[in-house]
N, CA, C and O atoms as a DFTB+ gen file, in Angstrom:
324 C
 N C O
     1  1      -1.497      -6.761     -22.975
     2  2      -0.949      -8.072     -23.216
     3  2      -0.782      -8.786     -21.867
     4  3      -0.285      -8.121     -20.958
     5  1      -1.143     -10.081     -21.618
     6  2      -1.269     -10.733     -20.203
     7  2       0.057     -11.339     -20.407
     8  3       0.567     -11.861     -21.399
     9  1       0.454     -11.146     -19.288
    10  2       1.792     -11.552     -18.537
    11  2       2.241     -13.001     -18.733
    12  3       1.461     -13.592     -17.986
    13  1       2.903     -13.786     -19.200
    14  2       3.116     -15.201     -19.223
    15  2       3.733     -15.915     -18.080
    16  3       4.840     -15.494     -17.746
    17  1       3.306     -16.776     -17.503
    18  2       3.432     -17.496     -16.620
    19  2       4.599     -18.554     -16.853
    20  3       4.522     -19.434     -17.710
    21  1       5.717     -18.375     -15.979
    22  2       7.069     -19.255     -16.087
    23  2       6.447     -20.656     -15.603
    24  3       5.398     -20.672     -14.959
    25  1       7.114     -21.786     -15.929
    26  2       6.753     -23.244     -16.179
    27  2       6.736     -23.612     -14.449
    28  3       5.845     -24.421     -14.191
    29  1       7.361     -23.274     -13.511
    30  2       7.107     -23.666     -12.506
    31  2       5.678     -23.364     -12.104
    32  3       4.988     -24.281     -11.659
    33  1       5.086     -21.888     -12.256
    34  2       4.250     -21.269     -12.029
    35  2       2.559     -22.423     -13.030
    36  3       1.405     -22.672     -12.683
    37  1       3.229     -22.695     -14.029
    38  2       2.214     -23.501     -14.687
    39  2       1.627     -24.469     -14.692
    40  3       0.460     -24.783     -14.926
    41  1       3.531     -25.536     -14.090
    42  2       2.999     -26.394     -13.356
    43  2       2.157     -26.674     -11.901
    44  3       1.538     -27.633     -11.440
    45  1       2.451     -25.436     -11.485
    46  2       1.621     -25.682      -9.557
    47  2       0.487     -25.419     -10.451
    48  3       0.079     -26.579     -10.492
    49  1      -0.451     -24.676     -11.307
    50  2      -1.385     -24.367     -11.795
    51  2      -2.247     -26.237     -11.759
    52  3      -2.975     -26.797     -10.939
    53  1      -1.738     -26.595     -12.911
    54  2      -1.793     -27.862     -13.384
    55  2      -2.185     -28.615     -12.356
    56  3      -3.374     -28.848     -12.138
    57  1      -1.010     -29.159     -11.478
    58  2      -1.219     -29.667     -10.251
    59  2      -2.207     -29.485      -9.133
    60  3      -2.721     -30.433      -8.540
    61  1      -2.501     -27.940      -8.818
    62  2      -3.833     -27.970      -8.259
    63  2      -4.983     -27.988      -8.794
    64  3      -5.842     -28.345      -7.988
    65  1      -5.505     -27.676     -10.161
    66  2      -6.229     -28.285     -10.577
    67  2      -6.526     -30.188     -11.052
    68  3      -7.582     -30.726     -11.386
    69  1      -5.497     -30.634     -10.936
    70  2      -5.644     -32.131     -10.400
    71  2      -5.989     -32.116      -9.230
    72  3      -7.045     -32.743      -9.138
    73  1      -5.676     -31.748      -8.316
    74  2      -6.185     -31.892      -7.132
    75  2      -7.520     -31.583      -6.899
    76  3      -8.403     -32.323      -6.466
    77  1      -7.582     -30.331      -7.252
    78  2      -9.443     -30.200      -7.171
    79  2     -10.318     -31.113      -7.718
    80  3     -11.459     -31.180      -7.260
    81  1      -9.916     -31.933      -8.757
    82  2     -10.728     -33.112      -9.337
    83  2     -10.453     -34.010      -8.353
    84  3     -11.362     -34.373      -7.607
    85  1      -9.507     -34.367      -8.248
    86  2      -9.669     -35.654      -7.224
    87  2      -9.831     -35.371      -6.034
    88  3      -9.980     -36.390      -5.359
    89  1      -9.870     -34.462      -5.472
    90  2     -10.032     -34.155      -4.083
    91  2     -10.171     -32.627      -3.820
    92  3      -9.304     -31.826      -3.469
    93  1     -11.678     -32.409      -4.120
    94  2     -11.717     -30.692      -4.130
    95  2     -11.881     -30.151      -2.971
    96  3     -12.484     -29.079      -2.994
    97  1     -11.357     -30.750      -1.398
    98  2     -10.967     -30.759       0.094
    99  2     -10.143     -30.275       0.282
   100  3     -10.064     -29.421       1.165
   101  1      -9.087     -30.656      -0.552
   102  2      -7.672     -30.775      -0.483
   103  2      -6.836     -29.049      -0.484
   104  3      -6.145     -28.465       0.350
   105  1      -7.299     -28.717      -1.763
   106  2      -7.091     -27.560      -2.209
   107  2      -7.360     -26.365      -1.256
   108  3      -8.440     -26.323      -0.667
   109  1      -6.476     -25.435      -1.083
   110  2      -6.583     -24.485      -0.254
   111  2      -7.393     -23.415      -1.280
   112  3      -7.293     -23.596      -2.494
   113  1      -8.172     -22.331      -0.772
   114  2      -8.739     -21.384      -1.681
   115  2      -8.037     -20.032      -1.316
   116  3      -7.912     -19.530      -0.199
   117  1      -7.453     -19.399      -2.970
   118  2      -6.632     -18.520      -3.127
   119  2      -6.772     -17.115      -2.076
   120  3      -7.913     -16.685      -1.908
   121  1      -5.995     -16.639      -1.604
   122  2      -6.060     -15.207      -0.709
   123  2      -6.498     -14.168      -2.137
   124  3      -5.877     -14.143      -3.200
   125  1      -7.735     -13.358      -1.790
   126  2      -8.026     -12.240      -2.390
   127  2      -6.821     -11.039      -2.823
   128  3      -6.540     -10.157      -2.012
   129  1      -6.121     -11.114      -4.243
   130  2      -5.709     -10.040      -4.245
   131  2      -6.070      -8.648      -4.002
   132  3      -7.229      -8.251      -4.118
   133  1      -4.851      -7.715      -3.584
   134  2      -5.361      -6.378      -3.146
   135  2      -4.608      -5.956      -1.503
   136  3      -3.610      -6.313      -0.877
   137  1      -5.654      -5.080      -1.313
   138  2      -5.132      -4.765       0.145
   139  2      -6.589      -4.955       1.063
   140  3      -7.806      -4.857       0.912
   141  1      -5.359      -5.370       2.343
   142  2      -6.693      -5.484       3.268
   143  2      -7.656      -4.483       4.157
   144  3      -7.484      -3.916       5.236
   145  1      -8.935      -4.528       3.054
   146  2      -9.712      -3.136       3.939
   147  2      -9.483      -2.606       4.967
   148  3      -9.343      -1.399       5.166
   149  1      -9.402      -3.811       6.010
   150  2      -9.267      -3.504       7.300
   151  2      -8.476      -2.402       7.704
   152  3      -8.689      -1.231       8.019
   153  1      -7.139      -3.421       7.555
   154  2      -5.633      -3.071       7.797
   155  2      -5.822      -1.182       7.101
   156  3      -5.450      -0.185       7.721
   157  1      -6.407      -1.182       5.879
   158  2      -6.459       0.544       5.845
   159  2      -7.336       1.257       6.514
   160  3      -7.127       2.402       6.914
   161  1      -8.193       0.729       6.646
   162  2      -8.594       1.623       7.341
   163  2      -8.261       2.199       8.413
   164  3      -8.385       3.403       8.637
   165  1      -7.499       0.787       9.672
   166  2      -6.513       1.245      10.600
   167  2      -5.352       1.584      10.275
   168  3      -4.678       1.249      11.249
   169  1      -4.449       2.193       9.268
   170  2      -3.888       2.795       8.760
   171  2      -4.416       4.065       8.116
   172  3      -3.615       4.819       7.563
   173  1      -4.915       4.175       8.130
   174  2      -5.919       5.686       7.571
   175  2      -6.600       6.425       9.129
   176  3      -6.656       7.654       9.076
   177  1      -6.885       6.062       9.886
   178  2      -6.729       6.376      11.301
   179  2      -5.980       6.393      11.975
   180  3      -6.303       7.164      12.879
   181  1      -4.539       5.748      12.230
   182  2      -3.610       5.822      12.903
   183  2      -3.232       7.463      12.013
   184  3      -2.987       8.380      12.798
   185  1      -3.192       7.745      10.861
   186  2      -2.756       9.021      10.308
   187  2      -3.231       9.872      10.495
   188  3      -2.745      10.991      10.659
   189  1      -4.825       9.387      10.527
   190  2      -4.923      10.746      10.797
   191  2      -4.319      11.511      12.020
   192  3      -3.558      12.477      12.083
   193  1      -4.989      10.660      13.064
   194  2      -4.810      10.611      14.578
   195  2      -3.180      11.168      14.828
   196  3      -2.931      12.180      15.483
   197  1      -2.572      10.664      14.447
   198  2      -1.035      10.759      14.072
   199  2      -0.353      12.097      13.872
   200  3       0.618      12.471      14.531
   201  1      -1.018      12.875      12.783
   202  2      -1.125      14.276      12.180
   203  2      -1.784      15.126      13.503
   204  3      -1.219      16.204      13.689
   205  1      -2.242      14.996      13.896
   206  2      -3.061      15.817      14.822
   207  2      -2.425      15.880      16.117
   208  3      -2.545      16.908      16.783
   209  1      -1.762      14.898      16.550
   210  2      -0.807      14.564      17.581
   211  2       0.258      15.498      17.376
   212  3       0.631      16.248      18.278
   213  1       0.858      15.485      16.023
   214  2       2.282      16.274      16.120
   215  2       1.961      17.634      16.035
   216  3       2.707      18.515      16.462
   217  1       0.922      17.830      15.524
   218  2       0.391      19.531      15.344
   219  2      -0.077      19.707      16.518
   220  3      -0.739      20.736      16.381
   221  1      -0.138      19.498      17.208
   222  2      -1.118      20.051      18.886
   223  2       0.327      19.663      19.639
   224  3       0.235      19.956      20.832
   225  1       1.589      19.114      19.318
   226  2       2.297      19.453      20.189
   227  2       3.526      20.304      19.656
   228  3       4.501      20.270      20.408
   229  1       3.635      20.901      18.747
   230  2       4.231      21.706      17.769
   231  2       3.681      23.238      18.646
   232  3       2.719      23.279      19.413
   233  1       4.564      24.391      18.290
   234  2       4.667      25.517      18.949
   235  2       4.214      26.189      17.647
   236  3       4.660      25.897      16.537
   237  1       3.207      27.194      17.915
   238  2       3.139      27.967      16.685
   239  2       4.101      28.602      15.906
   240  3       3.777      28.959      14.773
   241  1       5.357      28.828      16.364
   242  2       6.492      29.461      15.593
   243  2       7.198      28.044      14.852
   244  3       7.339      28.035      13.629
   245  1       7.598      26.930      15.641
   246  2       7.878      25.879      14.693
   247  2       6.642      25.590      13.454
   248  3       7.058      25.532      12.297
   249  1       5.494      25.453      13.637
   250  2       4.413      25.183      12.667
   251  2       4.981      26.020      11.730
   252  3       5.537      25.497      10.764
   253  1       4.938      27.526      11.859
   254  2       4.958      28.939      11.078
   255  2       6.426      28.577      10.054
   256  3       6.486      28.780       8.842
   257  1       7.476      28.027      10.877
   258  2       8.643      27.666      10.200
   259  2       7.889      26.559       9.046
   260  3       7.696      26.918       7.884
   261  1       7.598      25.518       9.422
   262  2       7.264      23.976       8.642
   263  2       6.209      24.912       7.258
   264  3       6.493      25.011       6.065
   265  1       5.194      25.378       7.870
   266  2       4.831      26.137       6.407
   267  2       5.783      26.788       5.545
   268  3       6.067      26.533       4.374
   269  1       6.285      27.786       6.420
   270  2       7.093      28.305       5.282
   271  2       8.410      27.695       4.314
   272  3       9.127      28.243       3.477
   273  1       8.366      26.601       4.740
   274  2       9.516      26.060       4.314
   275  2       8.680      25.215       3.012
   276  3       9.095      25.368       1.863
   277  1       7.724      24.503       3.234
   278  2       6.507      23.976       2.532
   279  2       6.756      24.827       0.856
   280  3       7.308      24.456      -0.180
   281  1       6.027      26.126       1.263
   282  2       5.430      26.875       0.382
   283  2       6.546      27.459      -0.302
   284  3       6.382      27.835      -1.463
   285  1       7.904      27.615       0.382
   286  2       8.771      27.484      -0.700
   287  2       9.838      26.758      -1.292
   288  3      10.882      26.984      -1.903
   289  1       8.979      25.521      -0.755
   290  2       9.435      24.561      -1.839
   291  2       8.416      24.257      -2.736
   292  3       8.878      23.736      -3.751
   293  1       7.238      24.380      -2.751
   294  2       6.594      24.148      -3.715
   295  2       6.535      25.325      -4.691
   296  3       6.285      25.213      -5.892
   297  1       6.783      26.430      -4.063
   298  2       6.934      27.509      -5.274
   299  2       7.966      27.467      -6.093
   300  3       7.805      27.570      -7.310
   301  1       9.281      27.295      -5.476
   302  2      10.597      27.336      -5.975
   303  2      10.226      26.999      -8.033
   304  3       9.529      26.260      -8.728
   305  1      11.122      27.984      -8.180
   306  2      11.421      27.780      -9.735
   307  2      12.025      26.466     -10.327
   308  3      13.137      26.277      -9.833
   309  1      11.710      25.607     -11.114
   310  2      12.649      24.572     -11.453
   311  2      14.079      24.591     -11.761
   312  3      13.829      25.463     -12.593
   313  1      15.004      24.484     -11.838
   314  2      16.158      25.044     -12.011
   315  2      16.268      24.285     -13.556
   316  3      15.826      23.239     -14.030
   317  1      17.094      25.390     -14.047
   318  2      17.619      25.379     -15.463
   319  2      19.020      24.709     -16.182
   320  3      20.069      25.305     -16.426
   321  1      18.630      23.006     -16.489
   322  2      20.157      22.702     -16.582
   323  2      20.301      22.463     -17.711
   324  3      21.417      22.173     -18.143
């Protein structure tokens, strides 16, 4: 079911389509919903990069701790309420 549009929202609708008839200059053209490729991708590299940074300066006995703490929390039993 599509979402209904509140009357302010209907009217700017309205209104810029008047505008595009009388002056299709005028009108700004809408920003692409979504996210910006870019921006992830440099966000998807800063992480990785990021991850690799804290593990190469991490001591193998802290790492050894961070796993084990990991694995039992993901094992842990659900608790029973």
């Amino acid at each position: 079911m599509a979402k209904s549009k509140d009357p302010i929202e209907t009217a700017h609708d309205i209104f810029e389509q008047f505008l595009s008839i009388a002056d299709p200059e005028s009108v700004k053209p809408k920003a692409p919903e979504g996210k910006d490729p870019k921006r992830q991708a440099a966000g998807k590299k800063g992480g990785i990069a990021g991850g690799q940074a804290r593990a190469a300066k991490l001591s193998p006995r802290k790492r050894r701790a961070i796993a084990k703490k990991a694995a039992e929390t993901r094992w842990k039993k659900p608790s029973a309420d």
